[in-house]
N, C-alpha and C positions, 0 to 999 in steps of 0.2 A: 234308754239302753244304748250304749256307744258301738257301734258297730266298727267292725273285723277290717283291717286293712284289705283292699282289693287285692289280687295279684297283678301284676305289673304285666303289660304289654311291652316287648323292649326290644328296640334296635339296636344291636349291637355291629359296628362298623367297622372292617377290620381291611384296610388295602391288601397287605400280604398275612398270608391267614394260617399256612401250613406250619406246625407245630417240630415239624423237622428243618425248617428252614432260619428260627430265633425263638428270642423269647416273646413275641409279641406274639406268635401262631399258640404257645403254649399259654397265652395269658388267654388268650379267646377260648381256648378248650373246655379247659377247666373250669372258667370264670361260669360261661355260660352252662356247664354239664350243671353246674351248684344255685345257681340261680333257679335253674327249673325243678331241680331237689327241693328248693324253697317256694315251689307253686307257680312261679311266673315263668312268662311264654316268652321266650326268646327266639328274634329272630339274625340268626349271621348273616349279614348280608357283606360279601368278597369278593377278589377277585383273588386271580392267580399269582401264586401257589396258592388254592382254595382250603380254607380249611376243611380240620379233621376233626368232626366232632364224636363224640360219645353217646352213645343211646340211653335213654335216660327212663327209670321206672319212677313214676311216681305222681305228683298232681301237677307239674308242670310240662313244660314242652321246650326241645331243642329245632330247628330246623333251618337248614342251609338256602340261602339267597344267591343264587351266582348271577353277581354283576360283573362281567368281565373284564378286562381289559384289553389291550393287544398282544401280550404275553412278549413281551420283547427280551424277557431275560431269563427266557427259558434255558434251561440248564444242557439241553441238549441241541439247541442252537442260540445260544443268548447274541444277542442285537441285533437279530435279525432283519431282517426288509419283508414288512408282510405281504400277500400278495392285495391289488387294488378293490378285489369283490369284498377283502375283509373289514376296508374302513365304512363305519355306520355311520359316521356323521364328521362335524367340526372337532370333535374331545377326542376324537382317533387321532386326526391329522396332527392338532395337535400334542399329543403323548409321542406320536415318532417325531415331530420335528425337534421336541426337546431332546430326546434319545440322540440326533444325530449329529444336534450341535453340542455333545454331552454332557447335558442334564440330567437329570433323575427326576422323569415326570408324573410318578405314580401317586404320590402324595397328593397333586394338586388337581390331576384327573379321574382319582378317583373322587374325589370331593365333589367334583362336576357330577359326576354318575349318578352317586349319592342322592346328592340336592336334586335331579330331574326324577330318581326313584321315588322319595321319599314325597314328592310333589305332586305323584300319581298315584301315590297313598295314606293321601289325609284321614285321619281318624284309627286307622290302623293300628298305632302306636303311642304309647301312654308317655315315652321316653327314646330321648336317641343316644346313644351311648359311643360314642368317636374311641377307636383304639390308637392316637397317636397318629391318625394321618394329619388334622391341625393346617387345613386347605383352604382356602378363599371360599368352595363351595358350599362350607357347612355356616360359613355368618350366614343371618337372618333367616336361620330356620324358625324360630319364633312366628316369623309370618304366616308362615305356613302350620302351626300349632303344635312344635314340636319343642319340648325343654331338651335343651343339649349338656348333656354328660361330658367330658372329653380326659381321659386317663393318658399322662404322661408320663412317661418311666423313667426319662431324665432326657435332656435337652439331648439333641442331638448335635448341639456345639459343643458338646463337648467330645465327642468323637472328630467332628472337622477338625479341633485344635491338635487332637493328641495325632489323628496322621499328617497335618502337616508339619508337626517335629517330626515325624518320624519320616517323609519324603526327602530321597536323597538329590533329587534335582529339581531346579527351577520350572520346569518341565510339566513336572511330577506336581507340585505344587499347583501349578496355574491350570492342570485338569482336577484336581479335588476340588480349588476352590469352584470351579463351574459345575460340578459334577453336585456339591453341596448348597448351592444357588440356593436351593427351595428353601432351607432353614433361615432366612430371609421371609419367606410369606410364611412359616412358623410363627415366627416374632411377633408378628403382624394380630395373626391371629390371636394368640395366644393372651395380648391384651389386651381384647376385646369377651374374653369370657369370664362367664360367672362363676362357673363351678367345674373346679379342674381336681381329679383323684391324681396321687402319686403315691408313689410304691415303700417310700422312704421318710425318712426326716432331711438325710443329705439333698434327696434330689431334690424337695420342694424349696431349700433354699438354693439349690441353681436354678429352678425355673422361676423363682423371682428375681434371681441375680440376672439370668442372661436370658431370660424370653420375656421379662419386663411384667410377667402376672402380676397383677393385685394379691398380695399377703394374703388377704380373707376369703381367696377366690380358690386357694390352694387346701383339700385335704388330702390327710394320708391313712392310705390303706394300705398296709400290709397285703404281698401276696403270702405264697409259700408252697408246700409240698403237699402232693395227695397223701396221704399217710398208712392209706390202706392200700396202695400200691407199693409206697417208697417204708420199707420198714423191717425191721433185722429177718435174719432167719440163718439157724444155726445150722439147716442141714446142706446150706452153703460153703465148699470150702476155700479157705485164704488161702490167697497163692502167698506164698515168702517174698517178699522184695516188691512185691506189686503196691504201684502209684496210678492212681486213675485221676482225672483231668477232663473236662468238657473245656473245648475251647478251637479257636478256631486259628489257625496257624494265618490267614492272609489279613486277622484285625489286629494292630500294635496294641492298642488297649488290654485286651486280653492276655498278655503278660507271656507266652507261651515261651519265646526266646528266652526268658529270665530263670525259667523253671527246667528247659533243657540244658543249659547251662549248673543249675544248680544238680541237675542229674550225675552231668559229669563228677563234681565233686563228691556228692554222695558214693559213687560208686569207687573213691578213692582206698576207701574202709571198707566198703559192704559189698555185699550184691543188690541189685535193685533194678527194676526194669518199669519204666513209662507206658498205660494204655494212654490215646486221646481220644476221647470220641470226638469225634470231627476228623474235615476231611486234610490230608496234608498241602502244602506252601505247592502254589502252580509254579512250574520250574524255578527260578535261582529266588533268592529273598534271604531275611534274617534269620527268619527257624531253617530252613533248609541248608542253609551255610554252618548254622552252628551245629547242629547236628553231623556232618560231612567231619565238620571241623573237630570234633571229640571223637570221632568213629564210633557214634552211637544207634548206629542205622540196627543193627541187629537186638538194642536193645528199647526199638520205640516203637510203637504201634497205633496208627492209626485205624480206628474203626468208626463205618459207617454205616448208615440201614437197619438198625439195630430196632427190633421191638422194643417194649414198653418194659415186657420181664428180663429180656436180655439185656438192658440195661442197668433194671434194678442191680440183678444178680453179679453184674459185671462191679459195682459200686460195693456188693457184699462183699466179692472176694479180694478186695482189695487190702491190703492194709492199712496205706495212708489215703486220704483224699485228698487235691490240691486246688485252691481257687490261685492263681497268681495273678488276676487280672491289674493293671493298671489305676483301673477303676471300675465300679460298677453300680448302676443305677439299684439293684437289689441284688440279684443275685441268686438266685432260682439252682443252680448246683449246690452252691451252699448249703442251703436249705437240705434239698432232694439228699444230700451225700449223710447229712446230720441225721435225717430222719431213716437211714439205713441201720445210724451205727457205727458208721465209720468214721474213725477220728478224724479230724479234718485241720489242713495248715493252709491259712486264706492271708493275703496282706489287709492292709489297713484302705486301700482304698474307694474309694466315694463310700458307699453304703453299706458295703459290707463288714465293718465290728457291728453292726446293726443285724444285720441277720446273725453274726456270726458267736458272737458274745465277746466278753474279756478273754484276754491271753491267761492262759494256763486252769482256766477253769471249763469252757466249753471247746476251745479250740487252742491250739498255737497261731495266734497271729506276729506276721512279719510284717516290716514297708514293705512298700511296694517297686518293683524295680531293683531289688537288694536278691540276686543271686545268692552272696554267702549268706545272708540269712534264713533265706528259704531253703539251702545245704544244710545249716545246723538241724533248723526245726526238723526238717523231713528225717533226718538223719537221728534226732533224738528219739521221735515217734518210733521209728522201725527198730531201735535197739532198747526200749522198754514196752513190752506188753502189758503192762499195768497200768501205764500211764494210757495209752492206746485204748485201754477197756474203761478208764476212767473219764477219759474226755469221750470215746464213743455214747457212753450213755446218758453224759451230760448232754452230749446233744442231741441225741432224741427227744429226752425231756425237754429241753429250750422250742424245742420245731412244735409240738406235739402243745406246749402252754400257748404260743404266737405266733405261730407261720401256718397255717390249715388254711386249703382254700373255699372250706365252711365259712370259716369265720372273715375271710374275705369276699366272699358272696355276700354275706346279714349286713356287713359295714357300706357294701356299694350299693344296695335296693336302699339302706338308711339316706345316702347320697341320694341315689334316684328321687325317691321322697321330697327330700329336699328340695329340690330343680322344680318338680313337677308342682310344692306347696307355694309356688314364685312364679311371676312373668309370666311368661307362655304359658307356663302349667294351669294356671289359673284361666288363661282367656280358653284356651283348649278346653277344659272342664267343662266351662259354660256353654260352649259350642256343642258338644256330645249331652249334656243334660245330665253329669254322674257327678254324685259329690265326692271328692278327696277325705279320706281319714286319715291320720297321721299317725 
């Protein structure tokens, strides 16, 4: 008689965890709420912003680990100087001394953390699952009988590259590149694992183009949209002219200047008015200039702190949807805005005709960086309602066959499986006395 896969023990590792703060918080939420849907015990273990999880009915378990940090870029005093009773050890000291010769220490201290946790918790854990921190502290966890998982969403060289185009001084430059330092002990790492998940087909071949992975070390899994949150409702009503947007006015990537811009021109012919969710550009920069610069102040809107439904809803009454990012590793608006309903005009960049589909059948896609072409499209959308109701439904059904974060739960325990049917998982096994089924 072949016996029933075990549920999985699993650490899930996440440096910055808060689901309001990027997609990395939103990939912990979820990932783990679906996980423990599917029986196994998941543990988050974070630091600040902590995540936010979800309460879960069913045969599995969720449950928060706070490993802290020193919270140096807290939002209501970010770079702080802590005070002396708060440092615990050497990985305090050093996470501010990086801070202050401005690095960006959290990636590489939490890893430390990590590694001293997970070493004071042998057997614990069936799998360790890394969300992108990718730190000197997570090699040779094997030692210690742990198979390492580690999910990349896309290199974060490729964020360094696109803001140093876009830095306007010398200056400017030689603090990113310091400030970007750690993606250097990314690299590092990154070709030293076996088993790397990614969100995309684009991303996994940049993390073998620029983090040096092994080809066979890389799968991909699709995220995507809760469905039973994110999903039409007619007693919702559209506003006329409204364009909703996730996106964050202080990342050039994100495309926000290109799409305020294209604003302008749409409203040459029509009426139309911009929601963002995110927060707006901290005093003078590119989105705040171009905006000043079309006298578009009364027709943009930033909003932040938004619930779960107040966002759905905000995406329902919209007319059009806009991704104009630069690039993107997957693209999780996408998704979320498709499985509303709402017709959606996304560029072509990194991953997104992957979430997004073909032009003129799930979405209008433009390039990316191309203002008047994100004028026409938007501008086509909001003067045909058939077309609007045709690609809206197309994309639900596209989200609803391939983007569920069900179905990316079943494909990352299949992973986990994997890790754990190899190396460590194997000597760990024998150490606890339980046998693996596959």
């Amino acid at each position: 008689m072949t016996a029933l896969p075990r549920p999985l023990r699993i650490a899930l590792l996440s440096y910055r965890g808060d689901p309001f703060c990027g997609g990395q918080g939103v990939y912990v939420r979820h990932l783990s709420r679906e996980l423990a849907r599917l029986g196994h015990h998941v543990d988050v273990i974070g630091a600040q912003p902590f995540p936010v999880l979800d309460e879960v009915d069913g045969p599995g378990s969720v449950r928060l680990v706070e490993l802290p940090s020193l919270d140096l870029y807290r939002s209501d005093d970010p770079f702080r100087t802590p005070a002396l009773a708060e440092y615990r050890g050497p990985v305090d000291v050093l996470e501010y001394a990086t801070m202050r010769t401005g690095g960006f220490p959290e990636p590489l201290t939490f890893s430390l953390r990590a590694r001293q946790y997970l070493a004071r918790h042998r057997g614990r854990y069936d799998v360790v699952h890394d969300n992108q921190t990718l730190g000197y502290g997570l090699l040779g966890l094997e030692r210690h009988g742990f198979p390492l998982v580690t999910t990349v969403h896309h290199p974060i060289t490729v964020d360094r590259r696109l803001e140093l185009e876009a830095a306007p001084t010398a200056l400017k430059r030689l603090s990113l590149r310091r400030w970007y330092a750690f993606t250097r002990m990314q690299k590092r790492v990154a070709r030293r694992l076996e088993h790397i998940i990614t969100v995309s087909g684009s991303s996994r071949a940049e993390i073998v183009e620029h983090l040096g992975a092994a080809p066979g070390a890389v799968a991909v899994v699709p995220i995507g949209a809760d469905t039973r949150l994110w999903s039409p409702d007619a007693a919702v009503p559209v506003v006329p002219g409204r364009i909703v947007t996730t996106s964050s006015a202080d990342v050039p990537l994100k495309g926000l200047v290109h799409l305020v811009e294209a604003l302008a021109k749409v409203r040459t012919e029509r009426e139309a008015h911009l929601v963002v969710v995110g927060k707006p550009q901290k005093g003078d920069g590119p989105v705040a200039d171009a905006v000043r610069r079309f006298g578009l102040e009364a027709h943009i809107d930033f909003r932040t702190g938004l619930t779960d439904a107040e966002l759905v809803d905000l995406y329902r009454s919209a007319e059009v949807a806009c991704v104009p990012s630069l690039y993107e590793g997957f693209s999780l608006p996408a998704a979320e805005a498709m499985a509303t309903g709402t017709p959606l005009v996304a560029t072509t960049g990194g991953a997104i005709p992957e979430v997004a589909g073909p032009d003129g059948e799930t979405c209008l896609a433009v390039p990316p960086g191309d203002a008047g072409a994100l004028a026409a499209a938007l501008g086509r959308l909001l003067d045909d309602p058939d077309l609007r109701e045709r690609l809206g439904a197309a994309g639900r059904a596209r989200v609803l066959a391939n983007f569920t974060w069900q179905r990316a739960a079943e494909l990352t325990a299949e992973r986990y499986r994997a890790a754990v049917a190899t190396g460590a998982g194997q000597r760990a096994r024998a150490g606890h006395g339980w046998r693996y089924v596959a």
